[in-house]
Gaussian input, Z-matrix of N, CA and C with variables (Angstrom, degrees):
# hf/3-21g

backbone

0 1
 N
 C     1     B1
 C     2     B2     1     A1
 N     3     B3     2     A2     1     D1
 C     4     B4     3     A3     2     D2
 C     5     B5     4     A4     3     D3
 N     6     B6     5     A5     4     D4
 C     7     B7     6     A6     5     D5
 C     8     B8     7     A7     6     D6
 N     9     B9     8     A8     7     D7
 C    10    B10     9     A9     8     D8
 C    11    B11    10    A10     9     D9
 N    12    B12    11    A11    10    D10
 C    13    B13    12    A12    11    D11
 C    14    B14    13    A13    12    D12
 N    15    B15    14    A14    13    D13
 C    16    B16    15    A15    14    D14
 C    17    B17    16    A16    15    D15
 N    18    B18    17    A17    16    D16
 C    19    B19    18    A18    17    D17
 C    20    B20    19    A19    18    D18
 N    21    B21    20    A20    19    D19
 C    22    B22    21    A21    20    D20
 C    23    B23    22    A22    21    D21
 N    24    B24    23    A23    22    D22
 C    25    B25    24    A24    23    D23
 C    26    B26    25    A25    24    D24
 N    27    B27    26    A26    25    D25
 C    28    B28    27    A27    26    D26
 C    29    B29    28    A28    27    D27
 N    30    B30    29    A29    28    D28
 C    31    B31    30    A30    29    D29
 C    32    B32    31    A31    30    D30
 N    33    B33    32    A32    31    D31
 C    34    B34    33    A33    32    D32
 C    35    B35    34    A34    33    D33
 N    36    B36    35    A35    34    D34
 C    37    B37    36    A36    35    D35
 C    38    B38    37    A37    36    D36
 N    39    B39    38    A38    37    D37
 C    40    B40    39    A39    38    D38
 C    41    B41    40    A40    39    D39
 N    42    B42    41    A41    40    D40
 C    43    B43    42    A42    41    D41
 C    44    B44    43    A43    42    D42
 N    45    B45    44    A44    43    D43
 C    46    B46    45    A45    44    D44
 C    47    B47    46    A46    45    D45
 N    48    B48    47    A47    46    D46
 C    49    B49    48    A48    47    D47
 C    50    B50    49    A49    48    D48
 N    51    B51    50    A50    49    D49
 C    52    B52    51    A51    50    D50
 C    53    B53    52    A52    51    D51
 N    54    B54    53    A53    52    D52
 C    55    B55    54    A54    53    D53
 C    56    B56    55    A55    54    D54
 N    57    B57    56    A56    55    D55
 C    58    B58    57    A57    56    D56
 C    59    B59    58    A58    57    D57
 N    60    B60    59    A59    58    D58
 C    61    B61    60    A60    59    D59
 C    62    B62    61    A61    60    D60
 N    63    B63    62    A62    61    D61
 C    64    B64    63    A63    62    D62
 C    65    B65    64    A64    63    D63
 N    66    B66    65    A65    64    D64
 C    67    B67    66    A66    65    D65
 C    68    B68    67    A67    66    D66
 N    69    B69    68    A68    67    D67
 C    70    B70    69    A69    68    D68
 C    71    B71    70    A70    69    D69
 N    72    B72    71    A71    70    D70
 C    73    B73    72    A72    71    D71
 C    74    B74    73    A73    72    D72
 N    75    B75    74    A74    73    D73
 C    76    B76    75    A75    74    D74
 C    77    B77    76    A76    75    D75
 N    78    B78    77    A77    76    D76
 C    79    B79    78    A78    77    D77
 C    80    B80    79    A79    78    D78
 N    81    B81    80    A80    79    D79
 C    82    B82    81    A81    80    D80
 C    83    B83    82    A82    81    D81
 N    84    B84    83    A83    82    D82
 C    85    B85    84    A84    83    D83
 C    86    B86    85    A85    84    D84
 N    87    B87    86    A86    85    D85
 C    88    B88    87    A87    86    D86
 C    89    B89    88    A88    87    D87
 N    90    B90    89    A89    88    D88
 C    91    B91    90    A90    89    D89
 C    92    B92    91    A91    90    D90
 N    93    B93    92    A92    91    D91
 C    94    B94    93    A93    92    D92
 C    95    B95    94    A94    93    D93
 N    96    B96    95    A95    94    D94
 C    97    B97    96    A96    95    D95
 C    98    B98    97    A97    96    D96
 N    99    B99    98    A98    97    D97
 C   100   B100    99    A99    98    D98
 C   101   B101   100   A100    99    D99
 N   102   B102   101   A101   100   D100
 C   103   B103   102   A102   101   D101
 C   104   B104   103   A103   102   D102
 N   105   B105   104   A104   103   D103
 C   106   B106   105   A105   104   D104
 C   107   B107   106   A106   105   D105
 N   108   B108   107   A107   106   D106
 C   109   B109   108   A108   107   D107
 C   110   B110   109   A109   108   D108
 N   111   B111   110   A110   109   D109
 C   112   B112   111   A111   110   D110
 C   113   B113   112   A112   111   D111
 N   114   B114   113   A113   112   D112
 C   115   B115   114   A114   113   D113
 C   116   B116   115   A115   114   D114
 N   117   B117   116   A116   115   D115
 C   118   B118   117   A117   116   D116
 C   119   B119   118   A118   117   D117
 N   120   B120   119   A119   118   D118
 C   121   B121   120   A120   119   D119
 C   122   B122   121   A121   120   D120
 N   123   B123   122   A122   121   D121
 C   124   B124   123   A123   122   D122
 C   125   B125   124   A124   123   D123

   B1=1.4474
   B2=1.5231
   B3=1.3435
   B4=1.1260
   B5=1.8691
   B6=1.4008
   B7=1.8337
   B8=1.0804
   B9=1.5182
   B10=1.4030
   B11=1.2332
   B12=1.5032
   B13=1.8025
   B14=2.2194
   B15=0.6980
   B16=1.9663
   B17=1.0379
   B18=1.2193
   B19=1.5030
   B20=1.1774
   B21=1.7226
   B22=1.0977
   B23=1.7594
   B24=1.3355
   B25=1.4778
   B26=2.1233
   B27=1.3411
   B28=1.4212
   B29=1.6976
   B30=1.4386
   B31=2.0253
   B32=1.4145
   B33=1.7242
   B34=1.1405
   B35=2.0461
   B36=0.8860
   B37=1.6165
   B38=1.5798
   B39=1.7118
   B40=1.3336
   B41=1.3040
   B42=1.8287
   B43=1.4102
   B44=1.7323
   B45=1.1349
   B46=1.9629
   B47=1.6435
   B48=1.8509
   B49=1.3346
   B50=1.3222
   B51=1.2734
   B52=1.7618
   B53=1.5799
   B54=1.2859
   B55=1.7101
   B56=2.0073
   B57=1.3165
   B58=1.9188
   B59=1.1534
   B60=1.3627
   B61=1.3524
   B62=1.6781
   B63=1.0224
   B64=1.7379
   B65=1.5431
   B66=1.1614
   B67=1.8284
   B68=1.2413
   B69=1.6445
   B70=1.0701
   B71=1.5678
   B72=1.2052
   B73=1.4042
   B74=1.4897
   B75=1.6379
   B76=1.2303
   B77=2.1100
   B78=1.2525
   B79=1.8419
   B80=1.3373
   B81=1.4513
   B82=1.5094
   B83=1.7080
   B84=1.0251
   B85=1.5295
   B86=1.6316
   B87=1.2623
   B88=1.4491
   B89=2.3943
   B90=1.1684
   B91=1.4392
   B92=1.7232
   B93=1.2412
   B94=1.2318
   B95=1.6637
   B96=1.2009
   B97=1.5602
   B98=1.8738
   B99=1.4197
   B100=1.2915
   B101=1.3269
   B102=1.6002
   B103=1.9658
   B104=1.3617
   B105=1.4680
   B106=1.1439
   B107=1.4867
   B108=1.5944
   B109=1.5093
   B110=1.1275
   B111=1.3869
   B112=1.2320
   B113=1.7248
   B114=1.5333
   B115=1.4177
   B116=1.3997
   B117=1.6968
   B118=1.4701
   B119=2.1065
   B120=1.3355
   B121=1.1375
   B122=1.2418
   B123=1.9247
   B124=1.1542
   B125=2.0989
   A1=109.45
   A2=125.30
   A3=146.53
   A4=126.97
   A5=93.51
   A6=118.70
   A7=83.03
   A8=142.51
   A9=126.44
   A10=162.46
   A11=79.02
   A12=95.90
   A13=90.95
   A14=109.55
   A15=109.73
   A16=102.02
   A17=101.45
   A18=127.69
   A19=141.65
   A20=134.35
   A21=110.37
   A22=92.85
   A23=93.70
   A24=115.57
   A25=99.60
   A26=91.60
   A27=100.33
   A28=117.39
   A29=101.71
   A30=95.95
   A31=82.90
   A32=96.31
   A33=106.05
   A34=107.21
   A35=119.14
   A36=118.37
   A37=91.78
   A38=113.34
   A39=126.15
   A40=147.72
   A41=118.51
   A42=102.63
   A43=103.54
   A44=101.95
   A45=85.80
   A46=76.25
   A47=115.31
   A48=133.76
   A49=96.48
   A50=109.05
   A51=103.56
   A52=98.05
   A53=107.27
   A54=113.65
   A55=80.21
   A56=101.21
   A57=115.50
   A58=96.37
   A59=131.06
   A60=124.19
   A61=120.33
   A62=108.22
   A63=122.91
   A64=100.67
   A65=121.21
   A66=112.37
   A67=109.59
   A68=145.93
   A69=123.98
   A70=84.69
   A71=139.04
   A72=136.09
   A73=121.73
   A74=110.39
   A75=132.29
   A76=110.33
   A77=106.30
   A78=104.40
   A79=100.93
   A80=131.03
   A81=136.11
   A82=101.39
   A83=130.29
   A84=123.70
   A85=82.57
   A86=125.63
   A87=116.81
   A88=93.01
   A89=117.91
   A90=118.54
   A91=96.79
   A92=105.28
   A93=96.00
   A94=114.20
   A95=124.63
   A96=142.73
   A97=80.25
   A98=141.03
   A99=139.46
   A100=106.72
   A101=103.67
   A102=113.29
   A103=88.08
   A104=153.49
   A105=146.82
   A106=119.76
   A107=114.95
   A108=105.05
   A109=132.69
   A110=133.95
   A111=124.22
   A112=112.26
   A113=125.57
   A114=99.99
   A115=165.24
   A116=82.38
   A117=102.57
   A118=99.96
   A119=109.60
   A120=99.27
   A121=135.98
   A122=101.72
   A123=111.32
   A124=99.02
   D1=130.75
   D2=157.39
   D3=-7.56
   D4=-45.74
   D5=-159.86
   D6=-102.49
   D7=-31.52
   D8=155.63
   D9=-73.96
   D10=15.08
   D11=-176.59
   D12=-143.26
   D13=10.13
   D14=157.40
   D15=-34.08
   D16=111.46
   D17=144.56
   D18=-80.84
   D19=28.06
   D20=-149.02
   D21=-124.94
   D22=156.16
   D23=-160.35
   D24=-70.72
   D25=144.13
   D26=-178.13
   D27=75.91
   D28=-9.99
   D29=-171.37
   D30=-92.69
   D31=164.66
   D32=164.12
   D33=-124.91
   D34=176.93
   D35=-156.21
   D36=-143.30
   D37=146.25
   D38=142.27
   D39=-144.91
   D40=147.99
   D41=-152.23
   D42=-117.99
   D43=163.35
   D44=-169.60
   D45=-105.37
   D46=166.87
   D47=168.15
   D48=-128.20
   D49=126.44
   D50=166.13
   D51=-128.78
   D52=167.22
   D53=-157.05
   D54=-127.56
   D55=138.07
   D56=177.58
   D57=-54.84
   D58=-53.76
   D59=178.57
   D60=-96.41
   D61=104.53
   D62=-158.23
   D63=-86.79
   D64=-5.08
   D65=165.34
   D66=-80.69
   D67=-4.61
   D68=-125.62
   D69=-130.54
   D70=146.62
   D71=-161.69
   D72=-112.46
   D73=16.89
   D74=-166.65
   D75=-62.54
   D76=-35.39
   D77=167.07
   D78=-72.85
   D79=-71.92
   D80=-163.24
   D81=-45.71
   D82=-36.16
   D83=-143.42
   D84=-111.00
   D85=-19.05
   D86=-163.22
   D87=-123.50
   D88=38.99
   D89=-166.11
   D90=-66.29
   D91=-65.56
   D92=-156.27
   D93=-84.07
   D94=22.43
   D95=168.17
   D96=-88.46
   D97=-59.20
   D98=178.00
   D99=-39.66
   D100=-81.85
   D101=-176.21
   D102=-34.78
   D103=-110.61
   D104=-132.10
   D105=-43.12
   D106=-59.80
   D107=154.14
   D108=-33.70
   D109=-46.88
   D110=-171.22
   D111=-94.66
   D112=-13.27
   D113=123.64
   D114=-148.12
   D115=82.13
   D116=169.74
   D117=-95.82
   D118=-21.77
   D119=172.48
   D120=-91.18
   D121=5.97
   D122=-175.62
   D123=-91.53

């Protein structure tokens, strides 16, 4: 999709992650192993 790959200079963008099993604390407990991935892919 289109709105997911914006490029435009100065915006900033956001994406939700949800995990199939939503009790399980594997994003929260692991965040900034995330922040770094996303930008090294930026």
């Amino acid at each position: 999709m289109r709105y997911r790959r914006a490029d435009v200079k100065g915006r900033t963008y956001f994406f939700t992650i949800n995990l199939a099993q939503r009790h399980l604390r594997l994003l929260s407990d692991h965040v900034e192993i995330l922040r770094v991935a996303v930008k090294m892919v930026k």
